[in-house]
C-alpha positions in Angstrom: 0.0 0.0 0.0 1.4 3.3 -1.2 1.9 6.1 2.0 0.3 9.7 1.1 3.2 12.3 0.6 4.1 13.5 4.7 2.1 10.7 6.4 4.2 8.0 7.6 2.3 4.2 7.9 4.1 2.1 10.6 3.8 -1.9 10.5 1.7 -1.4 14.1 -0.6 1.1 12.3 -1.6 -1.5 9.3 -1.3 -4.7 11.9 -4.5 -6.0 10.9 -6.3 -9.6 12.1 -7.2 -12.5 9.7 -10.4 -11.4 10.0 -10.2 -7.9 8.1 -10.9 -5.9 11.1 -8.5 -3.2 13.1 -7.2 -3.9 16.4 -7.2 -1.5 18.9 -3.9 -0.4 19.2 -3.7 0.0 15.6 -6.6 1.9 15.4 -5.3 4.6 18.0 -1.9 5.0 15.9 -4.2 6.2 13.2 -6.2 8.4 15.2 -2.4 10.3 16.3 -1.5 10.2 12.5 -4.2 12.2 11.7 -4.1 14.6 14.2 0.1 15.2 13.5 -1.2 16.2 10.0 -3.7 18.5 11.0 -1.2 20.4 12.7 1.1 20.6 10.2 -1.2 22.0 8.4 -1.9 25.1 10.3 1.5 25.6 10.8 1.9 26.4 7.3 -1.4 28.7 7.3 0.1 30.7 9.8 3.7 31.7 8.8 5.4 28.8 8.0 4.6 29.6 4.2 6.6 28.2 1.5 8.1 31.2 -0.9 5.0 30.8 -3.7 2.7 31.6 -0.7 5.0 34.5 0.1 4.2 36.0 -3.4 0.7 36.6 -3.1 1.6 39.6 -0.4 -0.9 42.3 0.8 1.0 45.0 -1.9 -1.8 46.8 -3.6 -1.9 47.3 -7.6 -1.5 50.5 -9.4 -4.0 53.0 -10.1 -5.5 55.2 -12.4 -3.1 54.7 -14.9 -2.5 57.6 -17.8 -0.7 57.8 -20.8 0.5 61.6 -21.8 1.8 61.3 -25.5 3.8 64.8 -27.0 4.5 64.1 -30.5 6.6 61.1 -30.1 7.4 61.2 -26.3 5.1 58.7 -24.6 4.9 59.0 -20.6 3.1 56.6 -18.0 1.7 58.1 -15.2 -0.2 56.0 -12.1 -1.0 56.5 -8.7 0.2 54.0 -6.0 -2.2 54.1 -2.4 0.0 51.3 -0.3 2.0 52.5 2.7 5.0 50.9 1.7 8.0 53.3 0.7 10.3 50.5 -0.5 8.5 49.2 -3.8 9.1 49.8 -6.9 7.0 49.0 -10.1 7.4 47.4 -13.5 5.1 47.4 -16.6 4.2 45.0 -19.6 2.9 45.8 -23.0 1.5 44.1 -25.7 0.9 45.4 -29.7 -2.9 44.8 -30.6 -2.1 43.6 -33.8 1.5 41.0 -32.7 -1.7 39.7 -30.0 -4.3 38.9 -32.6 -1.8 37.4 -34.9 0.4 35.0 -33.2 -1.2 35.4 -29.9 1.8 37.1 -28.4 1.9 37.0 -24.9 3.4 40.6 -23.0 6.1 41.7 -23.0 8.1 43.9 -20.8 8.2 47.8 -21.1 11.3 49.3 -22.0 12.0 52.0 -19.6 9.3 51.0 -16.7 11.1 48.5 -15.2 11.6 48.2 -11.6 11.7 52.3 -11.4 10.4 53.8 -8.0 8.9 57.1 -9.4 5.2 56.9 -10.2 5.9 57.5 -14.4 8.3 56.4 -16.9 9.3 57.1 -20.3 8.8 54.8 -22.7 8.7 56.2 -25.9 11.6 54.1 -27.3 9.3 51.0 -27.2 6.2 52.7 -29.5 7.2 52.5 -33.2 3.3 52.0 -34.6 1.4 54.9 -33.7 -1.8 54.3 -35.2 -2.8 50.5 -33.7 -3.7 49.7 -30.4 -1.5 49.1 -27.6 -1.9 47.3 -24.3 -0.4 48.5 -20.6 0.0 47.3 -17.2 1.7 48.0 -14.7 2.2 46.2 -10.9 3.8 46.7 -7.4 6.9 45.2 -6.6 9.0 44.3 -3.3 12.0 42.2 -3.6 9.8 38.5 -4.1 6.5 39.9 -3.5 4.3 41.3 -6.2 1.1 42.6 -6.3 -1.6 41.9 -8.8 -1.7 43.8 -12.2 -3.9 46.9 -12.8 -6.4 46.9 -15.0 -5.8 46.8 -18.9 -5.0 50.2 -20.2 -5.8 50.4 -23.9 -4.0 53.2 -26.1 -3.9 54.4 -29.7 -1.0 56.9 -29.6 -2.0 59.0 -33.0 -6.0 59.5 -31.1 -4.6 60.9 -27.7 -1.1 62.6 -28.9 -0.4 66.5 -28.2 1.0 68.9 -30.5 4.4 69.7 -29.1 5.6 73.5 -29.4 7.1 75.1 -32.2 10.8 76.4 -32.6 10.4 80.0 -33.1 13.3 82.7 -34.2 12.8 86.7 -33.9 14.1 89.5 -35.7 13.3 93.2 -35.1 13.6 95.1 -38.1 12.5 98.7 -39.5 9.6 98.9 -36.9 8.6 95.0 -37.1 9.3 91.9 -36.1 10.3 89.3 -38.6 9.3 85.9 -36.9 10.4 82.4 -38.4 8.4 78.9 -37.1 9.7 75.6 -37.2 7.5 72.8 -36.5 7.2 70.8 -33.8 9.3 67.7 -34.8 11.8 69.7 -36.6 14.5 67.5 -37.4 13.4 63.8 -35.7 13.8 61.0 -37.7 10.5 59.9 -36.2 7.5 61.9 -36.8 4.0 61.4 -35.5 2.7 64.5 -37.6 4.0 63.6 -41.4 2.4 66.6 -42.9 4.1 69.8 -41.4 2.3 71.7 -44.0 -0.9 71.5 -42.4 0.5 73.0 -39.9 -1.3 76.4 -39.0 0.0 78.9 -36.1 -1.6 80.9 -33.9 0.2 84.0 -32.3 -0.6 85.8 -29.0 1.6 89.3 -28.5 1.8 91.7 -25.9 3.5 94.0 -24.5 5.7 94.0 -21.8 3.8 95.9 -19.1 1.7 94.9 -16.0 -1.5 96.1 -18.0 -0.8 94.3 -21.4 -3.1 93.2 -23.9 -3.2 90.6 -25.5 -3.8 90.3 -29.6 -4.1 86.8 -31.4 -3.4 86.7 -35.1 -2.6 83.9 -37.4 0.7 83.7 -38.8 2.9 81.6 -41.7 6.1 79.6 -40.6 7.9 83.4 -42.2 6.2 86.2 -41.7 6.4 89.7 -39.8 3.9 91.3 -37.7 3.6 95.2 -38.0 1.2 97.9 -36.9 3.8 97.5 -33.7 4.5 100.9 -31.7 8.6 101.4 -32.0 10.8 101.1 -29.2 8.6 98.9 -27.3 9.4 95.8 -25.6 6.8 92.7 -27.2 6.3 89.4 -26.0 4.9 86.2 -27.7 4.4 82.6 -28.2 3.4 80.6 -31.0 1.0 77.5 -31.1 0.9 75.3 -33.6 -2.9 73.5 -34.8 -3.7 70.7 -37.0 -6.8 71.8 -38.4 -7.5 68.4 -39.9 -7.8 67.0 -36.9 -9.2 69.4 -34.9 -5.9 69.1 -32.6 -4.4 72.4 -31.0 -0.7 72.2 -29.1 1.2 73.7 -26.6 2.9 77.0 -26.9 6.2 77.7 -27.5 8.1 79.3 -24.4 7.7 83.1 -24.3 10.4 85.5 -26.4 10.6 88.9 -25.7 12.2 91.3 -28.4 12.2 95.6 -28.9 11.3 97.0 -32.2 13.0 99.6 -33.8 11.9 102.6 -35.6 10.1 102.8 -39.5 12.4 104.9 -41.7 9.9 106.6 -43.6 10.1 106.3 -47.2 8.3 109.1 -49.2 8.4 107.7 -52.1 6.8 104.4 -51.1 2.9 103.7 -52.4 0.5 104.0 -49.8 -3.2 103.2 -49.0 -3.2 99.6 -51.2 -6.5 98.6 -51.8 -8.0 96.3 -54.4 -11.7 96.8 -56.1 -12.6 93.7 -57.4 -16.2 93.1 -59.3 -17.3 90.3 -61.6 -13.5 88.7 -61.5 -12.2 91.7 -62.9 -9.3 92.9 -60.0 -7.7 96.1 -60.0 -5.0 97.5 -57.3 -5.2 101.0 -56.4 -2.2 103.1 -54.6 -1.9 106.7 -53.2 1.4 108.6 -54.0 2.7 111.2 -51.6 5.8 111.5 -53.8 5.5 114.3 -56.3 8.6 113.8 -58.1 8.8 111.2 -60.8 8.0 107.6 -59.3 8.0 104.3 -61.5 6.0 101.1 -59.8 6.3 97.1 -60.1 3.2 95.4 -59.2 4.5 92.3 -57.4 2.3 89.2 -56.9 2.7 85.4 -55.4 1.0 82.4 -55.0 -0.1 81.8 -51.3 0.7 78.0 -51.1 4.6 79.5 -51.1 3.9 81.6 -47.5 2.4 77.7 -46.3 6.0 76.3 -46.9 8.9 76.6 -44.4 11.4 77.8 -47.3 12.2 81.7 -48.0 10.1 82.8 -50.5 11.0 86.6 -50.7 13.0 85.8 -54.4 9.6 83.9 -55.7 7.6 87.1 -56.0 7.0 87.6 -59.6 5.6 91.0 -61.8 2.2 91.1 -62.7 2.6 91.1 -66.8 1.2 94.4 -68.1 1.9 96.2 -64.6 6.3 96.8 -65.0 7.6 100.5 -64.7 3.8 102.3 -65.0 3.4 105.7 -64.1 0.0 104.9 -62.7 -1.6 104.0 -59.5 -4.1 101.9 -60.4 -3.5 97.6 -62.3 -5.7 95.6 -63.9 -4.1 92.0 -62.1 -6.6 90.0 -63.6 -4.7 87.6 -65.8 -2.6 86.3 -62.1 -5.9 85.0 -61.2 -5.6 81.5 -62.6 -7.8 79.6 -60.3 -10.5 80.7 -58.0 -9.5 78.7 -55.3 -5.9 79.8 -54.3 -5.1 82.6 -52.5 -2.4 85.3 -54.0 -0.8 88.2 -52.2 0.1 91.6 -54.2 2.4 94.4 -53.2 3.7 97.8 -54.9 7.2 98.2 -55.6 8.2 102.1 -55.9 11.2 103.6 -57.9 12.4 107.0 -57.7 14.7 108.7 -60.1 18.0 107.4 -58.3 16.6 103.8 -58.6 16.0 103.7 -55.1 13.3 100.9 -54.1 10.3 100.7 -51.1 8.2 97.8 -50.8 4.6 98.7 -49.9 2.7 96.6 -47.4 1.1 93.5 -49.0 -2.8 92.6 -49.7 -4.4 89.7 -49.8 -6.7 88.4 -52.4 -8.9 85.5 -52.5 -10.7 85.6 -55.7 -14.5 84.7 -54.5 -14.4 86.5 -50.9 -12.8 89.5 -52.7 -15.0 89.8 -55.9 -17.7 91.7 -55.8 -20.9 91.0 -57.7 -22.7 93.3 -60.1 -26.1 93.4 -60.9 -27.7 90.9 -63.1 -29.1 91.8 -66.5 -33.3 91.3 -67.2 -35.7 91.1 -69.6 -39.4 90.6 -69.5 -42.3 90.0 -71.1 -46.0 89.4 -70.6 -48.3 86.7 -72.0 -51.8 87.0 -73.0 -52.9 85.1 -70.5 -51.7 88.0 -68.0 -48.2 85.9 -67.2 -45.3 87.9 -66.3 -42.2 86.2 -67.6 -38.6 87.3 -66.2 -35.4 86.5 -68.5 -32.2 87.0 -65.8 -28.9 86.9 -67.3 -26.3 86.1 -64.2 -23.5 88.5 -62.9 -20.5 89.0 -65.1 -21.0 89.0 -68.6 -18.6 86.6 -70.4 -17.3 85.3 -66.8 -20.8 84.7 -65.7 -19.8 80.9 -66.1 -17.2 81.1 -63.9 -19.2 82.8 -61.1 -22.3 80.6 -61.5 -20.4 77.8 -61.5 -18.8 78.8 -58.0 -21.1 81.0 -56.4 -24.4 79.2 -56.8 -26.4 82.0 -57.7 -29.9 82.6 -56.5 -32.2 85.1 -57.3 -34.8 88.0 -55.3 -37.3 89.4 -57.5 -39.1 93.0 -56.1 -42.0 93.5 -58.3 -45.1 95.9 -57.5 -48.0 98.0 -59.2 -46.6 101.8 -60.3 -49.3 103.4 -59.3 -49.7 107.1 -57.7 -50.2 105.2 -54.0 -47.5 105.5 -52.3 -48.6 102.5 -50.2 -48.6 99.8 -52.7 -47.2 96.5 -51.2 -44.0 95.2 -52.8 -43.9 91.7 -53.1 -40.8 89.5 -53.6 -40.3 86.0 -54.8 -36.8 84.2 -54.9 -35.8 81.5 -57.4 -33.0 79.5 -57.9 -33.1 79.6 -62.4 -32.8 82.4 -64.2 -36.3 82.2 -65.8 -39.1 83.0 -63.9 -42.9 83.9 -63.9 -45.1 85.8 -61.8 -48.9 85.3 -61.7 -51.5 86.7 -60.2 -51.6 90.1 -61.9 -54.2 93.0 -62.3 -55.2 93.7 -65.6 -54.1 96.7 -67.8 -51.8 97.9 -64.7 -48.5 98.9 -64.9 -45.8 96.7 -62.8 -42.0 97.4 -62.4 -39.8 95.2 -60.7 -35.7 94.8 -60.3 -33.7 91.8 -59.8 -30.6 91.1 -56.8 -28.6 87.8 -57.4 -27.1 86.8 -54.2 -25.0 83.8 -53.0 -25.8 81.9 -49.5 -22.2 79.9 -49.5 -20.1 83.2 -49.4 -22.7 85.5 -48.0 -22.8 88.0 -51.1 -25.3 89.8 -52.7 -25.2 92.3 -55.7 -26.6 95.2 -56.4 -30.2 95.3 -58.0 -30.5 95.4 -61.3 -32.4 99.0 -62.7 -36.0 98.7 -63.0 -37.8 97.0 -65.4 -41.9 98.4 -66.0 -44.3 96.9 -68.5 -48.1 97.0 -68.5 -50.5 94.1 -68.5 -52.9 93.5 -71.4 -56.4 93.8 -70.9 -58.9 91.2 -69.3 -60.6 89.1 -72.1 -62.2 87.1 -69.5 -65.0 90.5 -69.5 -65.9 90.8 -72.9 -66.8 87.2 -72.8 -68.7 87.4 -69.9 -70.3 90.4 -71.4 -71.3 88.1 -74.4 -72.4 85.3 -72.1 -74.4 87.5 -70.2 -76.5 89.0 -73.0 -76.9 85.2 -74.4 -78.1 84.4 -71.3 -80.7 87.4 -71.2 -81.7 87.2 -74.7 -82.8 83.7 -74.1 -84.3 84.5 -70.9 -86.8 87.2 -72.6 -87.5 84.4 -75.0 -88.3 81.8 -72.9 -90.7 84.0 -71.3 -91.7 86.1 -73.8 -93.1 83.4 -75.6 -95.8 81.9 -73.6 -96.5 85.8 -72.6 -97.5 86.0 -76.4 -99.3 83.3 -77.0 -101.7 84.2 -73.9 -102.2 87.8 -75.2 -102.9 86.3 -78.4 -105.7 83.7 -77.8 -106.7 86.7 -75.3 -107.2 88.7 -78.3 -108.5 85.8 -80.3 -111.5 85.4 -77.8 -112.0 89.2 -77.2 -112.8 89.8 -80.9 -114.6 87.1 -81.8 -116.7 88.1 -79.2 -116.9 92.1 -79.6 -116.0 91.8 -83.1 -117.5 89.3 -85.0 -116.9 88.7 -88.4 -119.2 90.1 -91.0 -120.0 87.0 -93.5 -123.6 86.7 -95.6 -126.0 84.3 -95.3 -125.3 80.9 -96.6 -128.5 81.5 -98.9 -127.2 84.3 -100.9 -123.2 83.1 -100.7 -124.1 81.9 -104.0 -125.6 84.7 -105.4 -123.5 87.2 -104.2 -120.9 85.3 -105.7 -122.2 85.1 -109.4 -122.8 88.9 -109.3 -119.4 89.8 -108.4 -118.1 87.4 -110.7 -120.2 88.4 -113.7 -118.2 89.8 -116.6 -121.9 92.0 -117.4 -121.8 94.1 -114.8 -125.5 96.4 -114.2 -126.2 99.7 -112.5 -126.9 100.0 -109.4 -130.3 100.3 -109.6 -130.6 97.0 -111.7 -130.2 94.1 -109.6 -133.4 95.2 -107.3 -135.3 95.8 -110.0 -134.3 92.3 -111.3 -134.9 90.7 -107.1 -138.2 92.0 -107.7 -138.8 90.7 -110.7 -137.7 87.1 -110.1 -139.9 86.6 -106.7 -143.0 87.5 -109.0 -142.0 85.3 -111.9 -141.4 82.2 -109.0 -144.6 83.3 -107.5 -147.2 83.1 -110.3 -145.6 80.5 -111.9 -145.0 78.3 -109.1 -147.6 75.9 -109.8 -146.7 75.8 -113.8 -142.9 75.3 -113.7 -142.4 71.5 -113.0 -139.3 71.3 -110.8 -137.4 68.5 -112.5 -137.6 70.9 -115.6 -136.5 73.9 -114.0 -133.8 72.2 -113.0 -132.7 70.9 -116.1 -133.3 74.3 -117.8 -131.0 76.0 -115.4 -128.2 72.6 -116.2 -128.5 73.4 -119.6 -128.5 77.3 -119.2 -125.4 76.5 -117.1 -123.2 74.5 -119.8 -123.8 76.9 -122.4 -122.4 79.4 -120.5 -124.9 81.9 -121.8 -126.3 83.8 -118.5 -129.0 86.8 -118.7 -130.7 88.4 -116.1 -133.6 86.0 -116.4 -130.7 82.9 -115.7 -129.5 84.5 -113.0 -132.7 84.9 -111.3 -133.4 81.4 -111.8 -130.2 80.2 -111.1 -129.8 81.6 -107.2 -129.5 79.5 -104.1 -132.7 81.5 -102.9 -135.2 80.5 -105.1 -134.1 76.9 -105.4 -134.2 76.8 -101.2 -137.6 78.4 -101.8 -139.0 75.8 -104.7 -137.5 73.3 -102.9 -139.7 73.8 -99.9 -143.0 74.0 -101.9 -141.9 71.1 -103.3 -142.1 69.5 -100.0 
């Protein structure tokens, strides 16, 4: 039987009988066994550690642990609560990427090793400055170490500082002449690659207790002026990373005196520059009365951005060498409408004596101006004002459109003797336009401003434009409709009024005014004697009336009917009639034979 490590088995303590079972004795041997191991055991518990107990001491860990990266320079800071004086500490760090890769375990910190300050410099171990890094960092004393801090987790490039600028001073003619170097001027290892987009800030003052202060951007060469002579400045340069969005620290303050400005009378004064549609002139005074001879200078800006000397690149505006004038047309320099260019006058007297003016700068859209737009309108028959803009800048109105965006307010309102007439305005974004709702035959007049919202410009308005709107047609048609509409009206009841008032007048003269018609018994005869072609007198057809009632009355009972009738057939066919005939023949005396008859 195999002993457990630190427990001795005697041959008493495993005497056992045949029968399986423990004797006594042997049984109390175990019992002391047991208890001997027991107390070995709290011996160790309570001091009698063995050295990998001793390494899990009370030490505490490091806290709040910072990493303060300047340009390259990489510093770990922590904070250590413990009591003890006599530790030291030691850091480990891993590179993100090494860890996801090979799974690379840490690694020890170059420069934070076993170091009894509370920081340590370890910028020699950070080569990659734009992947992750991992620190820690733990409490040491002699064998006993504490556990480590908490991960710290770094991307140097996201939490770097701009460091200071190198700045040199020179105090010349009433300025000071400043040259800037940037911050990691001359290190082989750069965490800024691009020194120029570098852009510097400058804060001067003078050196008095009640000094202000005046900020003011500056190139890596350049001079500040408008600086009171014989006075003591003070500055400091920051450098920014626009980019970014990263400002640095200061340079150390520099103190220097200016000197007095030798006055130069010759030298062109008050430059200015009018600039309007992309055409740029430069305009100078000149105090000199003698004869004076002037250089118009120019140069690119993207040269003052660079950290070279650029006072040889400035170059003569063609068209602008030796004039007698004060005034350049500097147009042709203007090559692109996004750089920046800086002019400045160079005066020559008679002895060939030079003075540089003061220099201007010109951005082509801030500076330009922009003129009015040209218009043109017209009116439709429909009472439609139509508005024809042509943009700013004749044959460079590409150029500004293209860049400036152009948008257009429209003033319009009636010209009329009231003084209080409203005046509307409508903005559109093409250069054709209408406007609607308009009075007819009135006269309108309206002007036209172009204006751009990305560089906060507006022109001039553009002279007024009047034109007077046709007249209405809409009236003379409703005119016509309306006297349709009436005429029909009157008709529709016009009509039935008529046809009452004429079966009115119908009834009323049949009644009052009957018509005059003879007696169906003499229709006939009436109608023979108007007809006859043997007319009598007057007196004739009574004396024949007479005569024919006494001829029916005597001979009434002689003439047989059926013969009378066929005497006045026959009398009838041969168209012969006398006065005799016609007596016979009348509707009277047949009516009258006829009823004797019956």
């Amino acid at each position: 039987m195999r002993s457990r490590p630190g427990f001795p088995v005697t041959a008493r303590a495993l005497a056992v009988r045949r029968d399986g079972r423990m004797d006594g004795g042997a049984a109390a041997v175990e019992v002391g066994v047991w208890r001997a191991a027991v107390a070995a055991l709290l011996s160790c518990l309570l001091g009698a550690l063995p050295p990998r107990c001793a390494g899990q001491s009370n030490l505490k860990s490091p806290q709040d642990i910072q990493v303060y990266v300047v340009n390259t320079n990489f510093t770990l800071r922590w904070k250590y609560t413990g009591n003890d004086t006599d530790v030291t500490f030691s850091a480990e760090y891993r590179w993100f990427e090494d860890f996801e890769e090979d799974g690379t375990e840490w690694k020890k910190l170059p420069g934070c090793q076993n170091d009894t300050r509370t920081e340590c410099d370890f910028s020699s171990a950070i080569t990659e400055y734009y992947d992750k890094h991992h620190l820690r960092i733990r409490t040491e004393r002699r064998e006993e170490v504490s556990p480590w801090s908490s991960v710290f987790e770094m991307t140097p490039y996201d939490i770097a500082q701009i460091g200071p600028p190198g700045i040199e001073l020179q105090s010349i003619n009433g300025v000071i002449k400043i040259k800037v170097s940037p911050p990691e001027a001359n290190q082989v290892q750069k965490m800024w690659i691009d020194d120029i987009s570098f852009k510097y800030n400058l804060v001067i003052w003078e050196n008095s207790s009640n000094a202000e202060f005046r900020s003011q951007s500056i190139f890596p060469t350049d001079k500040i002026d408008d600086l009171a002579p014989d006075t003591t400045y003070c500055l400091k340069v920051q450098a920014t990373y626009p980019l970014e969005s990263k400002e640095g620290l200061f340079s150390p303050i520099r103190c220097i005196k200016t000197t007095h400005k030798v006055d130069v009378p010759f030298c062109a004064t008050n430059v200015s520059i009018l600039a309007l549609n992309m055409k740029f002139h430069l305009h100078w005074d000149n105090r000199y009365k003698q004869h004076v001879s002037y250089n118009v200078q120019y140069l690119s800006g993207y040269l003052k951005r660079l950290y070279d000397d650029y006072s040889v690149k400035w170059l003569n505006v063609p068209g602008c060498e030796n004039i007698t004038d004060t005034q350049c047309n500097f147009s042709s320099i203007i090559t692109t409408v996004s750089g920046t260019f800086y002019l400045r006058v160079q005066a020559m007297n008679e002895n060939n004596k030079s003075c540089l003016s003061n220099e201007v700068k010109v951005i082509p859209l801030v500076t330009n101006e922009i003129g009015p737009p040209g218009v043109k309108v017209d009116i439709s028959d429909d009472v439609l004002l139509h508005i024809q803009i042509y943009p700013p800048g004749g044959s460079e109105s590409e150029i500004m459109r293209d860049n400036y965006d152009f948008s257009y307010r429209i003033l319009y309102w009636k010209n009329s003797s009231n003084n209080e007439e409203e005046i509307k305005m409508k903005e559109i974004k093409q250069t054709i336009g209408t406007i609607s709702d308009l009075t007819p035959s009135t006269l309108y007049c309206l002007k036209v401003q172009a204006f751009s919202k990305a560089y906060n410009k507006s022109s001039h308005f553009s002279k007024e434009e009047c034109i007077k709107t046709p007249r209405d047609k809409i009236l003379p048609l409703v005119i016509l409709a309306t006297f349709v509409t009436a005429v029909v009206a009157v008709l529709l009841v016009a009509a039935p009024l008529i046809f009452v008032l004429y079966q009115a007048y119908s009834k009323i003269k049949y009644v009052f005014f009957p018509s005059c018609q003879p007696p169906l018994n003499i229709e006939g005869f009436g109608e023979q004697l108007f007809n006859s072609p043997y007319r009598p007198t007057a007196e004739e057809p009574i004396e024949n009336f007479s005569i024919i009632e006494t001829i029916i009355t005597e001979d009434l009972n002689q003439i047989d009917f059926k013969d009378y009738k066929h005497s006045k057939q026959s009398s009838r066919d041969s168209g012969n009639y006398s006065n005799d005939d016609d007596t016979s023949g009348s509707k009277a005396s047949e009516e009258m034979l006829e009823k004797e008859i019956v």
